[in-house]
PAVEXGU-623957 format. One record per residue (C-alpha): x, y, z; residue number from 1. Coordinates in nm, 3 decimals. Example, Ala and Ser with C-alpha at 12.3 -4.5 7.8 and 13.67 -1.06 7.14 Angstrom:
<recs>
1.230,-0.450,0.780,1
1.367,-0.106,0.714,2
</recs>
This chain:
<recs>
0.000,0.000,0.000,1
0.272,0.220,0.110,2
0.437,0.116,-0.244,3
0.152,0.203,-0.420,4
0.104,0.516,-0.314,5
0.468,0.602,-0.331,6
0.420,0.557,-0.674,7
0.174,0.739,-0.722,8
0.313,1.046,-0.600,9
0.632,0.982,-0.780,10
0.421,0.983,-1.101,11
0.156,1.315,-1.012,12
0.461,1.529,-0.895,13
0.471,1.723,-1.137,14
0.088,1.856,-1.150,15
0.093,1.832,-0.706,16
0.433,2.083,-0.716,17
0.195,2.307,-0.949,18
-0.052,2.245,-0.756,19
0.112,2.348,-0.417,20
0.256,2.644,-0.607,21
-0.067,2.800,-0.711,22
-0.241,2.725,-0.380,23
0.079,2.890,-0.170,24
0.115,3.178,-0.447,25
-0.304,3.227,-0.439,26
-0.263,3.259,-0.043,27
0.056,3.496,-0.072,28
-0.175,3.718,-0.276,29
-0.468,3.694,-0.061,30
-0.274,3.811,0.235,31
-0.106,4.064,0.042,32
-0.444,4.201,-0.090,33
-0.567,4.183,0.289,34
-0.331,4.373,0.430,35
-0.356,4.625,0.171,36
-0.727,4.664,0.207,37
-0.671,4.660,0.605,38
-0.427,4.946,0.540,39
-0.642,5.204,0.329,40
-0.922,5.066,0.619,41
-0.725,5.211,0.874,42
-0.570,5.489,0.705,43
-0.929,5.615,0.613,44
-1.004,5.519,0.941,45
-0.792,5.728,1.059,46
-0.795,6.042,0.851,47
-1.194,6.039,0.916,48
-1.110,6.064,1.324,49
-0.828,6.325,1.229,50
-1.081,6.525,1.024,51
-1.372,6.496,1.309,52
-1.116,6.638,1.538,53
-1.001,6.916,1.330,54
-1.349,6.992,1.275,55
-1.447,6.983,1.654,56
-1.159,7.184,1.761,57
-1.250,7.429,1.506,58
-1.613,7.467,1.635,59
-1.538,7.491,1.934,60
-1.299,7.765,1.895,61
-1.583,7.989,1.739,62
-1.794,7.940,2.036,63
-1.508,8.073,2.192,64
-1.488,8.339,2.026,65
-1.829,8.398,2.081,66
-1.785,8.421,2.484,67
-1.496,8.614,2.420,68
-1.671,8.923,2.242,69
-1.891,8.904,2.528,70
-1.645,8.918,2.785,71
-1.431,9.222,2.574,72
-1.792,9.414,2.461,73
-1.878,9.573,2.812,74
-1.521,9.741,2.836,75
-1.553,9.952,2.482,76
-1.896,10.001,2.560,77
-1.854,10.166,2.904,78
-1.570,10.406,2.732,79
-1.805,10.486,2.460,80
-2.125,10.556,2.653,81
-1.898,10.732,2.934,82
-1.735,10.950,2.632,83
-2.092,11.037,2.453,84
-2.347,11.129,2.713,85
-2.638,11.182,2.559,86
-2.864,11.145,2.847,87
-2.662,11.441,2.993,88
-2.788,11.622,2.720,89
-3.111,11.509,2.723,90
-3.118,11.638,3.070,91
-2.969,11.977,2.996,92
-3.281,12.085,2.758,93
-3.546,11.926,2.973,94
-3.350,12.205,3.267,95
-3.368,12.418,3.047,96
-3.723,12.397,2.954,97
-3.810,12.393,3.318,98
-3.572,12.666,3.442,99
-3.743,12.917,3.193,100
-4.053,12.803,3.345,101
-4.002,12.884,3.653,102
-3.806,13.177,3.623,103
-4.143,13.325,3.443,104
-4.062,13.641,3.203,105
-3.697,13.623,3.102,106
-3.480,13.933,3.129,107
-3.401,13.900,2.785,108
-3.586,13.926,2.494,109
-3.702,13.592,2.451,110
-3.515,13.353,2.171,111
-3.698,13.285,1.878,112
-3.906,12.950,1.794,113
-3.684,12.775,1.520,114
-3.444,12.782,1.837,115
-3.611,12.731,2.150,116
-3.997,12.626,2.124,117
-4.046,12.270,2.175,118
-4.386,12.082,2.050,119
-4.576,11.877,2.203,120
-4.444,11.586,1.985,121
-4.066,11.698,2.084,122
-4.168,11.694,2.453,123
-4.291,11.333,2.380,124
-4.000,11.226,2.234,125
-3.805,11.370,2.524,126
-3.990,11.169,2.770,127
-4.010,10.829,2.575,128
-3.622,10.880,2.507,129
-3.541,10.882,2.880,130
-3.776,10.604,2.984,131
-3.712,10.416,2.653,132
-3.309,10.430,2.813,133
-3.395,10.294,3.109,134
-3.211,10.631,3.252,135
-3.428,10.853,3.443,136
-3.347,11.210,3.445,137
-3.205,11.216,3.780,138
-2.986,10.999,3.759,139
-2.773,11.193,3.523,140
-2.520,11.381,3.670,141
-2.504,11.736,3.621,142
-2.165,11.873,3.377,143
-1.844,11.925,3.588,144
-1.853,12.265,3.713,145
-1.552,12.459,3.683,146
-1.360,12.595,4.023,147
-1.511,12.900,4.151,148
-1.306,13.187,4.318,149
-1.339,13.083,4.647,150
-1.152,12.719,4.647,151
-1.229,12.638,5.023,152
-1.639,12.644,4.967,153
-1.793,12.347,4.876,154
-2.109,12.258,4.728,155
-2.293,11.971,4.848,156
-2.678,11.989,4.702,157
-2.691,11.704,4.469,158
-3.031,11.841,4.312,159
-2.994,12.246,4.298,160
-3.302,12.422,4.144,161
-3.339,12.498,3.782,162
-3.243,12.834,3.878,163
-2.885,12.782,3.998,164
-2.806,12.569,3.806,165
-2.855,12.811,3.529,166
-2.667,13.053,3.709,167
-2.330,12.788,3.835,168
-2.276,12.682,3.492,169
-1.978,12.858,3.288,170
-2.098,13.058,3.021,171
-1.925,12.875,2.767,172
-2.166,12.636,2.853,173
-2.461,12.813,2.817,174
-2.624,12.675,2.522,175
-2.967,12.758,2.343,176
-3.203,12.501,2.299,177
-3.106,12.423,1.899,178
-2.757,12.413,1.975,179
-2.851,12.127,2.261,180
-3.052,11.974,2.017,181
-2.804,11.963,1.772,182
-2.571,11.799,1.992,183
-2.803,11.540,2.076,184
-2.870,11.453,1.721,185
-2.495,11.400,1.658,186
-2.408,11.199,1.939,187
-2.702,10.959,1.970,188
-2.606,10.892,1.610,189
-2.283,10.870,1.674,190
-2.286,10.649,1.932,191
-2.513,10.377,1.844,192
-2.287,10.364,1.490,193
-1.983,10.380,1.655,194
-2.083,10.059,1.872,195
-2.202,9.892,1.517,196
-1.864,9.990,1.433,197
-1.665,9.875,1.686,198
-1.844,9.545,1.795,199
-1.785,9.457,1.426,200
-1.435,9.504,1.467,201
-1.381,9.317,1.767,202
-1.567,9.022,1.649,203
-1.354,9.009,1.349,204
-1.008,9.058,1.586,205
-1.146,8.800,1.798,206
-1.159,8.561,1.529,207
-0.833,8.607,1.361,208
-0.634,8.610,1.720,209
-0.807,8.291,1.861,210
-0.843,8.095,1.499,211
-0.478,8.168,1.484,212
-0.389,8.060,1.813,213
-0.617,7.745,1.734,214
-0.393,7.622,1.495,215
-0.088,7.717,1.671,216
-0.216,7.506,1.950,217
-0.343,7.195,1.691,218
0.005,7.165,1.570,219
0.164,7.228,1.868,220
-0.031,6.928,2.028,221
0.081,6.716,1.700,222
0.462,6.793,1.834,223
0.370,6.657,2.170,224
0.214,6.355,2.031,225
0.566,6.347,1.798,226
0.803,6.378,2.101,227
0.609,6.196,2.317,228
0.554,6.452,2.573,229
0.306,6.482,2.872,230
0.017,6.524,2.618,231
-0.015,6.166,2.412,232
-0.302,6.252,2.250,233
-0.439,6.585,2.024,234
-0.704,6.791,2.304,235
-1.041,6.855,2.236,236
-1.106,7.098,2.543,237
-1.218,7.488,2.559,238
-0.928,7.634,2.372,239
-1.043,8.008,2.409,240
-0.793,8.264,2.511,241
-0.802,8.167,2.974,242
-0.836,7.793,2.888,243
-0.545,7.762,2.648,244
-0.284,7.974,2.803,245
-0.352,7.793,3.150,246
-0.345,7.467,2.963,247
0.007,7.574,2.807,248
0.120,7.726,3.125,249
0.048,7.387,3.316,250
0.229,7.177,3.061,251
0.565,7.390,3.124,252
0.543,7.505,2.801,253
0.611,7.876,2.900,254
0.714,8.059,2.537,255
0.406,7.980,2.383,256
0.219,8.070,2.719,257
0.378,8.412,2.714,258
0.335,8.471,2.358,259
-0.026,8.411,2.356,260
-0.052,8.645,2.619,261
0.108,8.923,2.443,262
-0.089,8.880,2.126,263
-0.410,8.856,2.276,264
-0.347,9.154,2.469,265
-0.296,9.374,2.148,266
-0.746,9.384,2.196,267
-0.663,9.608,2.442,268
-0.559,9.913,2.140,269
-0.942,9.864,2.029,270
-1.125,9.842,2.312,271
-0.912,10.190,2.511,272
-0.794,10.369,2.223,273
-0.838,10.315,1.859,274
-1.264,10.324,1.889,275
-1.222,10.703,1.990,276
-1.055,10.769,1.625,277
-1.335,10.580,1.475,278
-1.559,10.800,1.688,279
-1.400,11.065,1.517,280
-1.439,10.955,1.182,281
-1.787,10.847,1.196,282
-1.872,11.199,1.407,283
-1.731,11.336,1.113,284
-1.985,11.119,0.866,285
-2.276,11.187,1.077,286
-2.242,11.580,1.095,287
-2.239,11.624,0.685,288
-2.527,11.351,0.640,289
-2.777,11.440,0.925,290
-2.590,11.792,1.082,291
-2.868,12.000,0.839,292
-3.147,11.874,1.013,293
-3.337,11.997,1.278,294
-3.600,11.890,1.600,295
-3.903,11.956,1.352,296
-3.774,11.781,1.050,297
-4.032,11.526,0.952,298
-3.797,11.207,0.822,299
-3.925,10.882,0.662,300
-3.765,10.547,0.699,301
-3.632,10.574,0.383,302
-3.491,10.899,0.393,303
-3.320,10.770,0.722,304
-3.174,10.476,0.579,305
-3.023,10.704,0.265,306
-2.856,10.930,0.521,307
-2.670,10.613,0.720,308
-2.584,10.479,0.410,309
-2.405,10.819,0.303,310
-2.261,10.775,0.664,311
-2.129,10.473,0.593,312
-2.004,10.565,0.253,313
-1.781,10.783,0.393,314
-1.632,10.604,0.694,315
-1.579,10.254,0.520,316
-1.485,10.372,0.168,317
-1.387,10.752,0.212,318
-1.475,11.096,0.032,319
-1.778,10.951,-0.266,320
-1.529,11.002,-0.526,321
-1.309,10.755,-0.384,322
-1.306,10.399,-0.462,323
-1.022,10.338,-0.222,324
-1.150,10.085,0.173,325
-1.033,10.271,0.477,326
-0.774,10.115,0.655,327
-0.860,9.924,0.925,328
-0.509,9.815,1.057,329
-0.499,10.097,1.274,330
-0.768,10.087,1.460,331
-0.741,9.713,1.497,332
-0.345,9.697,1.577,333
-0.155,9.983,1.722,334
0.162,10.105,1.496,335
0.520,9.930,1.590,336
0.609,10.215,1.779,337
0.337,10.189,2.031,338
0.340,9.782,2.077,339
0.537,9.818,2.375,340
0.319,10.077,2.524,341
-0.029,9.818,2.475,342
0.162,9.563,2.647,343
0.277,9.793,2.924,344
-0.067,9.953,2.982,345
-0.241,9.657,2.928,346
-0.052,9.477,3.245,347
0.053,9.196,3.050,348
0.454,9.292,3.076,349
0.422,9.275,3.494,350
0.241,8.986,3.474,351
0.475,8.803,3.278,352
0.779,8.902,3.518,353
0.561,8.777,3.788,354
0.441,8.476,3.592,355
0.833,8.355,3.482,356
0.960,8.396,3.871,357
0.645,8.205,4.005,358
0.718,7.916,3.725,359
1.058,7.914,3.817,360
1.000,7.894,4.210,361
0.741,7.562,4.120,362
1.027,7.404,3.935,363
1.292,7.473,4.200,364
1.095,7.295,4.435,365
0.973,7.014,4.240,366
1.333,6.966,4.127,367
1.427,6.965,4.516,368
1.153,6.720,4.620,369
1.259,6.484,4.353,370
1.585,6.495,4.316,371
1.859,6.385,4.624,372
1.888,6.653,4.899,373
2.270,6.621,4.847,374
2.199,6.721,4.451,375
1.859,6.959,4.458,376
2.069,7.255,4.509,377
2.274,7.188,4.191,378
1.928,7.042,4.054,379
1.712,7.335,4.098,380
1.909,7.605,3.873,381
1.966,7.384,3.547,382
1.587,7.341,3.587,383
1.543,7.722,3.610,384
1.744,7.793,3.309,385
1.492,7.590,3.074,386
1.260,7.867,3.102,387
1.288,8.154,2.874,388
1.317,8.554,2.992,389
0.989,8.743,2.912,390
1.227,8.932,2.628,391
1.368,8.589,2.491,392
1.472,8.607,2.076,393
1.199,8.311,2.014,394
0.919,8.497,2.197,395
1.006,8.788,2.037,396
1.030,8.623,1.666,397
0.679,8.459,1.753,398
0.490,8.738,1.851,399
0.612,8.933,1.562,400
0.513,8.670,1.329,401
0.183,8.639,1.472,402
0.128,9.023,1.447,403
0.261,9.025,1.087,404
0.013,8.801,0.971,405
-0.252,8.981,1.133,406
-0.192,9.269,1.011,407
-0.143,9.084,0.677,408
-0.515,8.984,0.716,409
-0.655,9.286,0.828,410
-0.510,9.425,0.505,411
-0.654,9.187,0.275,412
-0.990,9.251,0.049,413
-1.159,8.956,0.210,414
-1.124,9.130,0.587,415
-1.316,9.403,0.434,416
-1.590,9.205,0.244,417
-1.636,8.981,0.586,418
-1.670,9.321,0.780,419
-1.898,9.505,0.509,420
-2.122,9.200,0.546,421
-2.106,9.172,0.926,422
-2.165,9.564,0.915,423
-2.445,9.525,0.691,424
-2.676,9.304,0.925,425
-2.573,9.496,1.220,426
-2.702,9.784,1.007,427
-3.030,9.613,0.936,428
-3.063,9.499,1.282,429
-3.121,9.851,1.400,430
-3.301,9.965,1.077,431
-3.540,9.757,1.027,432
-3.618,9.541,1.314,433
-3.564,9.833,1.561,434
-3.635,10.176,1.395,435
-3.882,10.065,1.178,436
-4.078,9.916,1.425,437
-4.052,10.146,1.671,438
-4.060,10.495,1.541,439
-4.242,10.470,1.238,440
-4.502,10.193,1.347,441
-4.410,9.966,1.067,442
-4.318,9.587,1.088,443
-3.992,9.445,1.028,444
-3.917,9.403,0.677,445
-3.804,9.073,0.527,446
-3.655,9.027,0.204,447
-3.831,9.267,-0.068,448
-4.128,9.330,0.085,449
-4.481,9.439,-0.046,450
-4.535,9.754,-0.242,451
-4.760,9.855,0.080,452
-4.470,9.874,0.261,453
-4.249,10.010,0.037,454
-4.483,10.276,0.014,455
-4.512,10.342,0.409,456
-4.127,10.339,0.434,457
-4.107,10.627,0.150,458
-4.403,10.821,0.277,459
-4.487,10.798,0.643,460
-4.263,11.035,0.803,461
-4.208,11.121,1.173,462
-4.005,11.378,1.327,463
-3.658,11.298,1.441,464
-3.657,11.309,1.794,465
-3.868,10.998,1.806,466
-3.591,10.815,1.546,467
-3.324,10.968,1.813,468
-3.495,10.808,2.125,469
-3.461,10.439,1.979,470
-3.120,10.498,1.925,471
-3.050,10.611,2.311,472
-3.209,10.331,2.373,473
-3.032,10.106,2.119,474
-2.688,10.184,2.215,475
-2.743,10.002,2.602,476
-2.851,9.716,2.362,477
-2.591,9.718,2.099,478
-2.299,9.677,2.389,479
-2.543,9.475,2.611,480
-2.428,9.072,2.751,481
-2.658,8.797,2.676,482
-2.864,8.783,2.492,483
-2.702,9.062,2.231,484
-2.948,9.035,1.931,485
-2.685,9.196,1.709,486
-2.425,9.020,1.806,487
-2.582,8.707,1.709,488
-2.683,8.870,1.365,489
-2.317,8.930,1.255,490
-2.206,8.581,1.357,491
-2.433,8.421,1.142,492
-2.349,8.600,0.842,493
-2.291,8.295,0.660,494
-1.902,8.425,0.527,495
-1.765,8.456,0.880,496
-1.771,8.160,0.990,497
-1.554,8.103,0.616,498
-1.311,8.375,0.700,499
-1.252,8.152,1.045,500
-1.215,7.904,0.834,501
-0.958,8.026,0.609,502
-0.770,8.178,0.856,503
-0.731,7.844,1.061,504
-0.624,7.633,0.799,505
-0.378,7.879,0.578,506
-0.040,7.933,0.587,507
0.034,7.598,0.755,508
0.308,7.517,0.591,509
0.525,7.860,0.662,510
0.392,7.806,1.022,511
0.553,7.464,1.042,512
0.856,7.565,0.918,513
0.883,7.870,1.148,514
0.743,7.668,1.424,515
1.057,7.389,1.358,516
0.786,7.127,1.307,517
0.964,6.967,1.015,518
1.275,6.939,1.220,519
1.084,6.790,1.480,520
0.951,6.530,1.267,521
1.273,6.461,1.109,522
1.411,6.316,1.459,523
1.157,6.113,1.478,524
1.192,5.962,1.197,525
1.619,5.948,1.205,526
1.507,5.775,1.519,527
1.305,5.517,1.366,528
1.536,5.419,1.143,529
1.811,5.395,1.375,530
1.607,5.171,1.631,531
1.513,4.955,1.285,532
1.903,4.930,1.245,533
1.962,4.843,1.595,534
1.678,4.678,1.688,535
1.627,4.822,2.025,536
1.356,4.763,2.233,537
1.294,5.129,2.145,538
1.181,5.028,1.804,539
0.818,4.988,1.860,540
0.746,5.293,2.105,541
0.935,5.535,1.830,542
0.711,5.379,1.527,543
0.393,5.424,1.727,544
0.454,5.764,1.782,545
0.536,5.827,1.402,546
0.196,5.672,1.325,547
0.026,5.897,1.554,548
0.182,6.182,1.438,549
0.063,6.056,1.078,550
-0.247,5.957,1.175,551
-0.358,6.306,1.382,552
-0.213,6.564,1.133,553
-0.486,6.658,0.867,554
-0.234,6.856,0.605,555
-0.354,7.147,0.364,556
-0.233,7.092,0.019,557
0.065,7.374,0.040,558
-0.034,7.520,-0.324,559
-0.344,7.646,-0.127,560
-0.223,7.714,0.207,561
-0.224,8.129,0.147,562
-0.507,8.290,0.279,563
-0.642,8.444,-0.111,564
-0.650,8.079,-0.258,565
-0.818,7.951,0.040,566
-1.069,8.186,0.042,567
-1.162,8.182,-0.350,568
-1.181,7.798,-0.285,569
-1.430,7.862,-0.030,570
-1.639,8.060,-0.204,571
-1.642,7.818,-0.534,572
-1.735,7.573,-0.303,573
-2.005,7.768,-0.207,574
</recs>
């Protein structure tokens, strides 16, 4: 039997060696083609979780940004309302009204009615202004008086009659009535524009400084995951300006910490001193568009809406016969000669000192408690010497970086067609869904609207105190916390949100080389290949961490990575 089959092998071995050959070559391939397929699995696998993160971290960086403008908003607001009291003036015609009234026949001959006589309708739309403010007459203080003769007198009435008052203000600022009213057609203008103005510019700040810092802090996490630092894995947490610079500052990484903290400081130029030169300018706007009118003017909606736009004709693109934006950089960023001066003022440089000394005091003693008391003397300063002086060359070549590109962005045409758009819904906020409503009894308006309304909006016509009492009241609003009804207007404009975009995911590839990211990943891979060579037990920790590294970056094809191409690529995509 054994014979036989002998045999018979010797005389099929031939077509049982093909045979073996096909069946070991058919499961060489099959493996082969498995492994392949399990590859692009978990590469897709993995870009997909990559992508999802990238995604999450950039949502939730605009919700930071969010919170932020609400945090930021009450500190312009109180400068601007502080700097344009126009309950104060308010106050000063209704005392003057009553002061002639009680005083009975004047001396002089009496002033004549285009200046002084106010309707009935005016003294309505005095009234509703004040309550409409939620600022009652007395609590408005009274103008600073100036010194009097007699220095060591004191005056301590807090409500003097109508009378003295008259008689203990300066006559420089002893106004008549149309020169009052005058005033308080300017600055209630003024001021609810200005805070369109400015809130618009701060939201648009916001989201450049913490979209940039966002992907400072996304690649920055991908080194950590490289090097295999404290931080294995790519965070997901609240990455607004407190959260992030805590987060850095607890994982000893102190140049980014107090880098971040410079450049987010540099809000402080718009929110103390660059929204009183875009007070000026739109001052400027509002006196030749509405400085011919008067108390008795009868205005329609229409007519109201042509004079803002003029306004803002001349504050966002200049004189009419210029086709040239206004620059923004300067009221956004202050000029190289005053950087130092932001930080300074803003407390950020003391706080830094302070900051550095307390980091190094934590690492002396965690060096001592670790280290051998015979060696945590010499342990404690080489610790201390790892972390870089407040005016170290790399924080110093960061921030400028960071400001460059902002101020590279700022300066770009899509800046100004994000903040036209954000500008134009805080515009129709106040127009139409306050104004409208409001003063001229007509509801909101959405899209085209009927030819009935159309009609009301050209011809019903009220007289402008009543449009100048929404505004006192819409200027509380405009700078107002939660809710903020135009806040949440401009941040749904649908192009902000791509702007964010665009500025989180260009110029990634200058900001890894600047950042030394390539160099970075270069060691780790010269040390996988040298623990390959060796073999070292090192081998599989070093090759892990490569794959993470590939697994968590989501690159942006460097032939788009400028801000321009990324944003035309947005909007094809559109």
């Amino acid at each position: 039997m054994f014979a036989a089959t002998r045999q018979w092998f010797r005389r099929h071995r031939t077509p049982i060696a093909i045979g073996v050959g096909v069946v070991g070559a058919g499961y060489v391939a099959t493996q082969y083609v498995l492994s392949k397929l399990n590859d692009a699995r978990e590469r897709m696998s993995s870009d997909r979780i990559a992508k999802e993160n990238l995604r999450r971290r950039f949502e939730q960086n605009q919700e930071d940004c969010t919170f932020t403008v609400l945090a930021l908003l009450p500190t312009v607001t109180t400068n601007i309302l502080e700097s344009m009291n126009t309950e104060a003036i308010t106050y000063q015609i209704q005392h003057m009204k009553t002061g002639a009234a009680a005083a009975g026949a004047p001396a002089r001959s009496p002033p004549s009615i285009a200046d002084t006589l106010v309707t009935e309708d005016e003294s309505r739309s005095m009234i509703s202004m004040q309550s409409e403010s939620g600022i009652h007459a007395s609590q408005v203080a009274l103008p600073t008086q100036a010194p009097t003769s007699n220095p060591t007198t004191t005056t301590t009435t807090t409500a003097p009659s109508a009378g003295e008052a008259a008689q203990e203000l300066p006559a420089k600022q002893r106004k008549t009535k149309r020169q009052l009213w005058d005033e308080l057609t300017i600055s209630s203008i003024t001021r609810a524009y200005t805070l369109l103005y400015t809130t618009s510019l701060l939201v648009m700040l916001t989201r450049i400084q913490l979209n940039l810092l966002g992907r400072r802090s996304y690649l920055s996490s991908v080194v950590s995951l490289a090097t295999g630092s404290a931080q294995a894995t790519i965070s997901l947490e609240n990455n607004d300006d407190d959260n992030l610079l805590q987060q850095q500052h607890a994982l000893g990484n102190s140049t980014d910490f107090e880098v971040n903290r410079k450049y987010l400081a540099f809000s402080w130029w718009l929110l103390n001193r660059s929204w009183a030169d875009l007070a000026q300018r739109v001052e400027t706007a509002v006196r030749a568009s509405f400085g011919h009118l008067s108390p008795r003017d009868l205005v329609s909606l229409d007519n109201f809406a042509d004079y803002t736009r003029a306004v803002r004709q001349a504050v966002e693109r200049g004189p009419l016969e210029s086709a040239i934006p206004s620059r923004w950089l300067s009221l956004v960023l202050p000029p190289p000669g005053l950087e130092d001066y932001v930080l300074r003022e803003s407390g950020i440089l003391a706080d830094s000192a302070a900051a550095t000394f307390e980091h190094i005091d934590r690492s002396e003693a965690e060096a001592a408690a670790e280290a051998d008391p015979s060696t945590s003397d010499a342990a404690a300063p080489t610790r201390s010497q790892t972390i870089p002086s407040p005016d170290s060359p790399s924080q110093v070549a960061a921030l400028r970086r960071m400001l460059d590109e902002t101020a590279d962005v700022v300066e770009s045409p899509t800046f100004s067609h994000v903040l036209t758009e954000i500008l134009d819904a805080g515009f129709a906020t106040l127009l139409e869904r306050k104004v409208a409503p409001v003063a001229f009894d007509l509801p909101p308006s959405v899209g085209e609207g009927s030819i009935e309304l159309n009609r009301l909006r050209n011809e019903k016509v009220v007289q402008l105190p009543k449009i100048l009492s929404v505004l006192t009241r819409q200027a509380h609003v405009i700078g107002s916390g939660m809710p903020n009804e135009y806040l949440h207007e401009m941040e749904a404009v649908r192009d902000l949100e791509a702007f964010a975009a665009v500025v989180y995911s260009s110029n990634w590839e200058s900001e890894i080389h600047e950042e030394g990211l390539l160099a970075a990943a270069e060691e780790v891979r010269q040390q996988a290949a040298e623990a390959v060579a060796s073999g070292t037990s090192e081998e599989k920790s070093v090759l892990t961490g490569q794959a993470q590294v590939d697994e968590s970056l989501v690159m942006v094809d460097p032939s788009q990575s400028t801000l321009e191409s990324a944003w035309e690529r947005a909007l094809d995509q559109s």
